[in-house]
C-alpha positions as CSV (number, residue, x, y, z in Angstrom):
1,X,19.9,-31.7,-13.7
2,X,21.6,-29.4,-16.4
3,X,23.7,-26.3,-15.9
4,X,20.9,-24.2,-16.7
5,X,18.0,-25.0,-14.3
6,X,20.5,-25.5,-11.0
7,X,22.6,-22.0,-11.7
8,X,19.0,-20.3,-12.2
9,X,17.6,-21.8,-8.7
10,X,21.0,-21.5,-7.1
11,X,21.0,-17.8,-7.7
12,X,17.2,-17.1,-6.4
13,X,18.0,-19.1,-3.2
14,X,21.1,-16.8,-2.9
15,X,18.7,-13.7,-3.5
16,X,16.3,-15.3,-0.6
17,X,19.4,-15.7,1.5
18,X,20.4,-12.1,1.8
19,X,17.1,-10.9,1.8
20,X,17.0,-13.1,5.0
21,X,20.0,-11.7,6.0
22,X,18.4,-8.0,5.7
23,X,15.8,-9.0,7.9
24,X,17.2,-10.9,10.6
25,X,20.0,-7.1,10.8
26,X,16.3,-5.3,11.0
27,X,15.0,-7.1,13.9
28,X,18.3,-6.5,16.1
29,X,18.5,-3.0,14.9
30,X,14.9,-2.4,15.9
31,X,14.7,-5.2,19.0
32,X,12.3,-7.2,17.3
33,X,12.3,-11.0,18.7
34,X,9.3,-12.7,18.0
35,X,9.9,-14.2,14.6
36,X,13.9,-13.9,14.7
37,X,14.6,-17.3,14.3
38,X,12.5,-17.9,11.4
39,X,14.8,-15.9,9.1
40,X,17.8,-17.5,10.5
41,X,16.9,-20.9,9.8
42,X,15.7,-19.5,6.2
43,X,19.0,-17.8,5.9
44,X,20.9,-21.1,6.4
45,X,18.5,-23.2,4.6
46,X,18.6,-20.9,1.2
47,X,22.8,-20.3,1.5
48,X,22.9,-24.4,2.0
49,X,20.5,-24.6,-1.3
50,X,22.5,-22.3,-3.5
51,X,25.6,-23.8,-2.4
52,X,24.0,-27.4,-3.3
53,X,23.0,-26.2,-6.3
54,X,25.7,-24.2,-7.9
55,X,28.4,-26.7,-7.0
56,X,26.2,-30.0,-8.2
57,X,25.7,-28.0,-11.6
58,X,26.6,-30.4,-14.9
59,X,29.5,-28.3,-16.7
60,X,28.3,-29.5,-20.3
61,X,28.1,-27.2,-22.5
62,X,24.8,-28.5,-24.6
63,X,22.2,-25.7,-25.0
64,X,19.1,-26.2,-23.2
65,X,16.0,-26.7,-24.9
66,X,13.7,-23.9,-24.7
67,X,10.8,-26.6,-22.9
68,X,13.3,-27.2,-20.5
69,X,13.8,-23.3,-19.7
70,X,9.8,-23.7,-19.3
71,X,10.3,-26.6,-16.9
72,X,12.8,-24.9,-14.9
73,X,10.8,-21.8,-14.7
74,X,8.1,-23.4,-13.8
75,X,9.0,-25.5,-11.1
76,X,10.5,-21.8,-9.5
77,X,7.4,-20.8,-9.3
78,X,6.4,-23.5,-6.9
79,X,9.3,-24.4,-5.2
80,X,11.3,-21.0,-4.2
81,X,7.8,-19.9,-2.4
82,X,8.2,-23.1,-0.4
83,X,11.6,-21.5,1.1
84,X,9.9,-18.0,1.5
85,X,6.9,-19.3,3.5
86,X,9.3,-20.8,6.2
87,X,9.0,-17.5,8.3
88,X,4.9,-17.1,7.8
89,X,4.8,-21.0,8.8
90,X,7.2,-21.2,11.7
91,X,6.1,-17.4,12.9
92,X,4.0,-17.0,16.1
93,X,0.2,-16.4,14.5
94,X,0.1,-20.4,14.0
95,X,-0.3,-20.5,10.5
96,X,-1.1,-23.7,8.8
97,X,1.4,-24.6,5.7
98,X,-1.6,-23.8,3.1
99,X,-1.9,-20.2,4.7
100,X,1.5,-19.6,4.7
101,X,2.4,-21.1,1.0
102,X,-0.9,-19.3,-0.3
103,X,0.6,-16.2,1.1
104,X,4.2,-16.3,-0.3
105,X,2.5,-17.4,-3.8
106,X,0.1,-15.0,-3.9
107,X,3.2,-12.4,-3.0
108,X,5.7,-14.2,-5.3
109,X,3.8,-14.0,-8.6
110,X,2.8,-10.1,-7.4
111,X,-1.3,-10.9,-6.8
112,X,-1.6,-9.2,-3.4
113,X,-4.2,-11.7,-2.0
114,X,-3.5,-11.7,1.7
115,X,-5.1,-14.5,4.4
116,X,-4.3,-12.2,6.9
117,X,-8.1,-9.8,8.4
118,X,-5.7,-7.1,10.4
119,X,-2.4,-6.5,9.3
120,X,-2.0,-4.0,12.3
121,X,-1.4,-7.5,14.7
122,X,1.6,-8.3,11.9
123,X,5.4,-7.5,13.3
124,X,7.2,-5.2,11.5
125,X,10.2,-7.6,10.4
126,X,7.0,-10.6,9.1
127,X,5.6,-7.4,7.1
128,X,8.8,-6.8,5.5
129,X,9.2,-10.4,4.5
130,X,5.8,-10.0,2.8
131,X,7.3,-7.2,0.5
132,X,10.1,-9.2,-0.2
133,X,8.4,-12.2,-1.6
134,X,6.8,-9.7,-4.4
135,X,10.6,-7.7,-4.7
136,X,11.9,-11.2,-5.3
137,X,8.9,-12.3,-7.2
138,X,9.3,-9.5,-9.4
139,X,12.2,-10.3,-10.0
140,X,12.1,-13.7,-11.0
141,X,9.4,-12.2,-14.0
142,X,11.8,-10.3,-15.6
143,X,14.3,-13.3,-15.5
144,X,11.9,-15.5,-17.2
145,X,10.8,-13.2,-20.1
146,X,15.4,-12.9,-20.4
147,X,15.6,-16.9,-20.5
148,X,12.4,-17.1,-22.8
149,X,13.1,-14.5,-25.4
150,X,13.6,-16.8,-28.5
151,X,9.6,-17.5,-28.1
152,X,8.4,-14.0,-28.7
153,X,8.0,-11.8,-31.6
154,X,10.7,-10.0,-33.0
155,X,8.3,-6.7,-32.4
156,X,8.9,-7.6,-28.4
157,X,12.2,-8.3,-28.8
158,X,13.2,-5.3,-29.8
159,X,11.7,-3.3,-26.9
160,X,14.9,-4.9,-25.0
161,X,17.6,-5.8,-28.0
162,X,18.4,-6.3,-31.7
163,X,19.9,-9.7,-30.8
164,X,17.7,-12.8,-31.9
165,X,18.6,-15.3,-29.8
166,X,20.5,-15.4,-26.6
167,X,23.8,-17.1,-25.7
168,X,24.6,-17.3,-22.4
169,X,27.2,-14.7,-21.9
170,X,24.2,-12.3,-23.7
171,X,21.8,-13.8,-21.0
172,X,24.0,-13.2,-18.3
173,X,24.7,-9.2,-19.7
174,X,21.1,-8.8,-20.1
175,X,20.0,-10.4,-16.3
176,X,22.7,-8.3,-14.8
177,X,21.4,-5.0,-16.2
178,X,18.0,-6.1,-15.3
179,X,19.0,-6.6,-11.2
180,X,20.5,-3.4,-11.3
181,X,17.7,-1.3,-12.9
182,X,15.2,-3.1,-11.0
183,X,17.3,-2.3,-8.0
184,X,17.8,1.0,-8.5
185,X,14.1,1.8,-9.4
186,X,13.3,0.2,-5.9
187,X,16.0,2.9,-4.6
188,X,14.2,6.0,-6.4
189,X,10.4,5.0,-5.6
190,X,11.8,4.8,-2.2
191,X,13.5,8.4,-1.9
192,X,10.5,10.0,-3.6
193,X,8.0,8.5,-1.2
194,X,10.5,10.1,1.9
195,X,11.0,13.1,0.1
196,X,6.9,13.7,0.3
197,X,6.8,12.8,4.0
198,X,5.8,9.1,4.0
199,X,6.9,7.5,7.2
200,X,10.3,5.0,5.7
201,X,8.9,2.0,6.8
202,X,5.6,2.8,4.7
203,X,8.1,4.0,1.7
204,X,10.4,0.8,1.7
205,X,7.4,-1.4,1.5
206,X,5.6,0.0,-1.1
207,X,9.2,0.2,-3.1
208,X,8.9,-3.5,-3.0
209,X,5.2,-3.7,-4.2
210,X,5.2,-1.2,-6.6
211,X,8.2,-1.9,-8.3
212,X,7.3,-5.7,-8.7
213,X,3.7,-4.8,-10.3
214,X,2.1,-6.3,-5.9
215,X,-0.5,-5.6,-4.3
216,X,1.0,-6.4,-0.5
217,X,0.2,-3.3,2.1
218,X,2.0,-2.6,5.3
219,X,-1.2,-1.3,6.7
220,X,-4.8,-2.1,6.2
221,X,-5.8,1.0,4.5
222,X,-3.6,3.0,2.1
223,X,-5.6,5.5,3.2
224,X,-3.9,5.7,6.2
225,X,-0.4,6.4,4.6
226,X,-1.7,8.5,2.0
227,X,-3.2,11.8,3.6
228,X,-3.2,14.2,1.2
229,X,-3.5,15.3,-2.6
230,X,0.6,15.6,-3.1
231,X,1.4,12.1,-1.9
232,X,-1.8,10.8,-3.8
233,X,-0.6,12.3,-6.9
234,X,3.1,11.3,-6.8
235,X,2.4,7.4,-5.4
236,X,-0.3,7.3,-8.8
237,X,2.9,8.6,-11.1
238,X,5.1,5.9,-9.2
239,X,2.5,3.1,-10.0
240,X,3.3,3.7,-13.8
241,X,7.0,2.6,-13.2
242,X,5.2,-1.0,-13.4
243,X,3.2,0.3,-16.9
244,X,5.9,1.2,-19.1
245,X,9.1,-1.4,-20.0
246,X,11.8,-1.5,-17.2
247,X,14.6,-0.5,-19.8
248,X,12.6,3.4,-21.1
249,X,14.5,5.4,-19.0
250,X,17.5,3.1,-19.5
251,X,17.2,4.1,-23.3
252,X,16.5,7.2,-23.3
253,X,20.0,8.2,-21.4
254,X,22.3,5.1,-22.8
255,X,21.0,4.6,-26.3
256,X,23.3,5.9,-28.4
257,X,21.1,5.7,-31.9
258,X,17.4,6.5,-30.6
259,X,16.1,3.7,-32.6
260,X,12.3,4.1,-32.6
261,X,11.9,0.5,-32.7
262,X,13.5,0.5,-28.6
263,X,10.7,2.9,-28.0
264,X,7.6,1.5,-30.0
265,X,5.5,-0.4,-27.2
266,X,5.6,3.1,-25.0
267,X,4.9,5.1,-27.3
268,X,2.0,3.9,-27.9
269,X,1.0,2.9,-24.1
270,X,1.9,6.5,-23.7
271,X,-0.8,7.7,-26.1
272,X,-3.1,4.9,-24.6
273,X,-2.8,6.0,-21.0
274,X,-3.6,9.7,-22.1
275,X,-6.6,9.0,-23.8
276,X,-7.6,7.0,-21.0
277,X,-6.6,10.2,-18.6
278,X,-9.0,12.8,-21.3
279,X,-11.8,10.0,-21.1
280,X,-12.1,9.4,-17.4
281,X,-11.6,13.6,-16.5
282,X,-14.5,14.2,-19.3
283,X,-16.4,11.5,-18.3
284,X,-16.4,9.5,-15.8
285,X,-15.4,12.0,-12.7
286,X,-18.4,11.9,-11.1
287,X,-17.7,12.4,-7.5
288,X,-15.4,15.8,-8.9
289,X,-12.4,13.8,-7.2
290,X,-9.9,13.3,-10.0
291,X,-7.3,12.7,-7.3
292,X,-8.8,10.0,-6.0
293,X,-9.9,8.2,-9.6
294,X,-6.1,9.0,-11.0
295,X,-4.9,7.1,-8.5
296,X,-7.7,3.8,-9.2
297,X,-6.9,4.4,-13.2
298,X,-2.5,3.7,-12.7
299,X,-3.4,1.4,-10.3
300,X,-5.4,-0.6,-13.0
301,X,-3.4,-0.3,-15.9
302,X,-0.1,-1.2,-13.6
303,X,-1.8,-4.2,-12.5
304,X,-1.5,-3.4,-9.0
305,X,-4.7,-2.8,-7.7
306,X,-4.7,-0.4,-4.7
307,X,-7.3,1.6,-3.9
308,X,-8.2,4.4,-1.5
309,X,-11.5,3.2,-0.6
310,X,-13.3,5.2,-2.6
311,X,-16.8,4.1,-3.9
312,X,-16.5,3.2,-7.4
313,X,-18.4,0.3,-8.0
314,X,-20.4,2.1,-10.9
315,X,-17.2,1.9,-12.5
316,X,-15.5,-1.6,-11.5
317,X,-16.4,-3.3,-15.1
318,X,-14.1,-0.7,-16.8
319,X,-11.4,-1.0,-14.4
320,X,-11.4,-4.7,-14.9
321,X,-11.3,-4.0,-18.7
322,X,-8.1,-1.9,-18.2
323,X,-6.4,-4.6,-15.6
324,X,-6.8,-7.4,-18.6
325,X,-5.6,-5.3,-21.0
326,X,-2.5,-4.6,-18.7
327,X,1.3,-2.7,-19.5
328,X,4.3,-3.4,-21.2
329,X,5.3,-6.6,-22.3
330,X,9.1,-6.2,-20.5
331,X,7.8,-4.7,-17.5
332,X,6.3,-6.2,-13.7
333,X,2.4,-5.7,-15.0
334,X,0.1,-8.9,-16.0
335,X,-2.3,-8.4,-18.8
336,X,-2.6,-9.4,-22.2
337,X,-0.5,-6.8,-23.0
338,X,-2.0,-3.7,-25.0
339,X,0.5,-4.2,-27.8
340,X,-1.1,-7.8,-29.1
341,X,-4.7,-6.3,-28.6
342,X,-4.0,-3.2,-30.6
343,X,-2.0,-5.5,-33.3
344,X,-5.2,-7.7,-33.4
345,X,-7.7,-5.4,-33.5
346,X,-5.8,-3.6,-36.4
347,X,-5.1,-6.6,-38.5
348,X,-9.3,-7.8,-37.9
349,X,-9.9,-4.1,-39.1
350,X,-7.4,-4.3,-42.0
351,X,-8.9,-7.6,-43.3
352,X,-13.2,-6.0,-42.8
353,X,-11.7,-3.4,-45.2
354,X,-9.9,-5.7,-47.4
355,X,-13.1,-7.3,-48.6
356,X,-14.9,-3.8,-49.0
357,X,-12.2,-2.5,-50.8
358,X,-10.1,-5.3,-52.1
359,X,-8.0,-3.0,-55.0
360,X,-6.5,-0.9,-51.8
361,X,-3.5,-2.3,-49.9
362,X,-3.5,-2.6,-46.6
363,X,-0.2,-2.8,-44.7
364,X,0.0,-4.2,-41.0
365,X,2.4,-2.8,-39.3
366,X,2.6,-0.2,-35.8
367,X,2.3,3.1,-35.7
368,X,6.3,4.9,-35.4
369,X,7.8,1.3,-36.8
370,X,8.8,0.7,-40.5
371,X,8.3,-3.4,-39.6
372,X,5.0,-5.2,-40.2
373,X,3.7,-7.9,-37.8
374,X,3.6,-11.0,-39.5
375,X,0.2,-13.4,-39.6
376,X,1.7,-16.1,-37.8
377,X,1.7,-13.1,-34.7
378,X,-1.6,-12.3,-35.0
379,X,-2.1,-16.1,-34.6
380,X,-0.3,-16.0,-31.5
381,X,-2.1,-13.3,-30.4
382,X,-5.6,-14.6,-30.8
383,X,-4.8,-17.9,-29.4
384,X,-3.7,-15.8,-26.0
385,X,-7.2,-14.5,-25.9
386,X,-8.7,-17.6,-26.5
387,X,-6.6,-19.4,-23.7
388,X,-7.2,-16.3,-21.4
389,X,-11.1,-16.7,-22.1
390,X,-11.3,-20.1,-21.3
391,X,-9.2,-20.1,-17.9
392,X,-11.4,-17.7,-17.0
393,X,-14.7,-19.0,-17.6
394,X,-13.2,-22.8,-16.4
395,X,-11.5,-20.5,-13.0
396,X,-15.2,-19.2,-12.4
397,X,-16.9,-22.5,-12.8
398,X,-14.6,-23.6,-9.8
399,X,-15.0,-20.9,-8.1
400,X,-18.7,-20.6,-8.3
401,X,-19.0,-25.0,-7.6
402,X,-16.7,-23.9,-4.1
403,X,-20.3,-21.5,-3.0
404,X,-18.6,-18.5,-3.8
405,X,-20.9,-15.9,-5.5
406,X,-21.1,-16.2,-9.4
407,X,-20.4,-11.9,-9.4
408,X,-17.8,-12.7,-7.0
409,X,-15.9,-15.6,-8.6
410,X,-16.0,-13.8,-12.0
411,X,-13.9,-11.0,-10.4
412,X,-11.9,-12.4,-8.6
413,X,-11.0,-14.9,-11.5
414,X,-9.7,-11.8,-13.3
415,X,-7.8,-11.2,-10.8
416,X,-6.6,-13.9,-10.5
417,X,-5.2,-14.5,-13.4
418,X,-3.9,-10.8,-14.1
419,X,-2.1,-10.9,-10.9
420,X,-4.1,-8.0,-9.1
421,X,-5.3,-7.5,-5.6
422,X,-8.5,-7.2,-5.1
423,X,-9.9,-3.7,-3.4
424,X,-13.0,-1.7,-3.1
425,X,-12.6,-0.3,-7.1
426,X,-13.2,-4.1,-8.2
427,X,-15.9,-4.4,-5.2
428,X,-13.8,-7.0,-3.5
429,X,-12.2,-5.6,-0.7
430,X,-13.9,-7.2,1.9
431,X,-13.1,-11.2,0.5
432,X,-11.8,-12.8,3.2
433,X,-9.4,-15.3,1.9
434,X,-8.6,-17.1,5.0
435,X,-12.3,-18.9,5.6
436,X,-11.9,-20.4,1.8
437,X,-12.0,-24.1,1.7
438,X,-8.5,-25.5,1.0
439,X,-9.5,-27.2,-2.4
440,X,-10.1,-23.7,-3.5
441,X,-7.1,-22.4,-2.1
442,X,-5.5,-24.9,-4.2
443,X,-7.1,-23.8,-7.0
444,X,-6.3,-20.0,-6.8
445,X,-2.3,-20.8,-6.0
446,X,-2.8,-22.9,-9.3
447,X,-3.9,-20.1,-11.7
448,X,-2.0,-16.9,-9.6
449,X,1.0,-19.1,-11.5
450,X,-0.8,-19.5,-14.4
451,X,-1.5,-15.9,-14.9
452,X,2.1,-15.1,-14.3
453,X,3.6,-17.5,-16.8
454,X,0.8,-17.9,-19.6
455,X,2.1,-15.7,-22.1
456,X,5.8,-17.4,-21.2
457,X,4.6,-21.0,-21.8
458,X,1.4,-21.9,-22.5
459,X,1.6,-19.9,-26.2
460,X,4.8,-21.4,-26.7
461,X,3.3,-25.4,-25.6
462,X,0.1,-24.8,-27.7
463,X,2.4,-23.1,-31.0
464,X,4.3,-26.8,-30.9
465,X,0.9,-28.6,-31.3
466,X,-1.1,-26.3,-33.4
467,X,1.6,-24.2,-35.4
468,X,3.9,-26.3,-37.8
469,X,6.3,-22.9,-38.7
């Protein structure tokens, strides 16, 4: 194997090895037994792995290809969950290995669908590790959009740099900064949540989850950490940390020339999400609970998913609308990513007009940015949709052949593929997971990866047959 793909694996298994480390600490501190050695023999067996791998690493210095980045990335996705579902496998509620690998992938690639009916019977150290997997998993995104930047647009790009391409000493810069923020916003989310009374076991764990875009609980209702309007309010404003890109506040402080280009993409998911807000306080507050439904709304957009059990079914279409339509392209979110929407939609306008009025000129370019978006984007950005609308429809199909419902598997197949836990706002929160046959099992573990690394590989694997530029 090249230098690449064993330094990138050796570092995760490191990651898992401390985060081991942090647990097995936790259970002395707090005299919890019953799944102690389950992180010690994961401890050892990620350290042995990262050792393996850095040390068997091939010193050439030939640049990867960027299929084999996809490769590498890919078989991450599969492979690191193996290590993280040692301590749901070998822990004392006798889970098989599908169980436990469903549950570390659906947790790795931030989906939030659990096998477990009553996390109340869950030990506090097995509930930690849950969080983990999506802090990891998280993680691991942000990575792969750093290793994969040559394959998007140069409007993307510059959200995050003015370089073009990566060398490795850039990619190593750039990751670095990355672990750091990401650490760091784990940190705040986590102080704010104490500083509003939420019990630090409750705060640490949704840290993890909502800085990685999860939908992992350490209760069974949120309602039951959540008890009043100030904690609602400042958990919805935390849930946009995972709507806007990881490096806005990074920008604002350290950017020396306030280029708007850095700023473009939340700008205008800024003036997206407050339209949204006007819309849903005019019109859609029925119950006169705007808490309650600001909440549901950053949930959606964030890609998270939580809910306060609140009856909005009447409703559940729209939010599904807003969980497709998703955040920032360099954040934790899933989604198409409102950026390429709002670029299509204003290039199909653009060309209506152009035939009604063919003498005026019509420029295609963002709002607050002097660049246009070229046509070979807008390619990029319909073929997305296209490849989004058929792994949904095929996802269904499966679905609905397994006997689940056809309302039911189109839902969930949303959901699936957007990376979102399902909850009472989507009219799903009572899917039990863990009676599912194991084919379909399969089938979600299959497309909760797909949905995390579509717009990394599958636009990039279809350009190379169907694009010759």
């Amino acid at each position: 194997m090249k230098y690449f793909k064993l330094i990138y694996l050796s570092v995760f298994c490191g990651l898992i090895s401390i985060l081991s480390f942090f647990n097995i600490i936790y259970s002395y501190y707090f005299n919890i037994y019953l799944n102690l050695s389950t992180y010690v023999w994961t401890f050892f067996i990620s350290l042995l792995l990262s050792i393996v791998f850095y040390f068997s690493k091939n010193r050439e210095d030939r640049k990867d290809s960027i299929y084999e980045k996809i490769i590498t990335i890919v078989f991450g996705y599969f492979f690191l969950p193996l290590i993280l579902s040692i301590p749901f496998y070998f822990s004392i509620y006798n889970l098989t290995f599908l169980n436990s690998y469903f549950e570390t992938i659906s947790g790795f690639t931030s989906t939030g669908f659990t096998i477990f009916d009553n996390i109340k019977h869950i030990d506090q150290s097995l509930i930690i590790w849950r969080s983990s997997t999506q802090w990891i998993g998280g993680l691991y995104f942000l990575f792969s959009i750093i290793l994969l930047i040559d394959i998007f647009d140069n409007s993307f790009k510059k959200s995050l740099t003015n370089f073009i391409s990566f060398n490795k000493s850039e990619t190593l810069k750039q990751s670095l900064k990355i672990f750091f923020l990401y650490s760091l916003i784990t940190l705040f989310i986590f102080i704010i949540l104490n500083l509003f009374n939420i019990r630090a076991f409750n705060s640490l764990n949704l840290a993890m989850t909502i800085v990685s875009s999860g939908g992992f609980l350490p209760t069974n209702e949120l309602s039951n950490i959540l008890i009043n309007n100030s904690q609602i309010i400042i958990t919805s404003l935390l849930l946009l940390t995972s709507f806007f890109s990881i490096f806005l506040i990074y920008n604002l402080i350290f950017t020396k020339n306030h280029n708007i280009n850095f700023f473009n993409e939340d700008i205008h998911l800024l003036i997206y999400f407050l339209i949204l807000l006007i819309i849903f306080f005019a019109f859609l507050n029925f119950n006169n609970n705007f808490t309650n439904l600001f909440f549901s709304l950053t949930s959606s957009v964030s890609n998270i998913g939580f809910s306060l059990n609140n009856d909005y079914e009447n409703l559940s279409f729209i939010f599904l609308i807003l969980v497709i339509i998703g955040g920032s392209f360099f954040s934790t979110s899933s989604g198409i990513r409102f950026l390429k929407i709002y670029s299509l939609f204003k290039y199909s306008i653009n060309e209506i007009l152009s035939y009604s009025r063919p003498k005026n000129i019509f420029v295609n370019k963002h709002l607050f940015s002097k660049e246009s978006f070229e046509i070979s984007e807008v390619h990029k950005y319909f073929l997305s949709i296209i490849i989004f609308i058929f792994s949904l429809f095929f996802l269904t199909s499966l679905l609905t052949l397994s006997g689940v419902e056809f309302d039911n598997s189109f839902k969930l197949s949303i959901l699936t593929l957007m990376n979102t836990v399902n909850s009472s706002i989507y009219g799903l929160n009572d899917f039990n997971f863990n009676n599912l046959h194991f084919f379909t099992k399969y089938y979600l573990i299959i497309f909760m990866v797909i949905g995390r690394i579509e717009l990394l590989t599958l636009l990039i694997i279809c350009k190379k047959f169907l694009f010759k530029n």
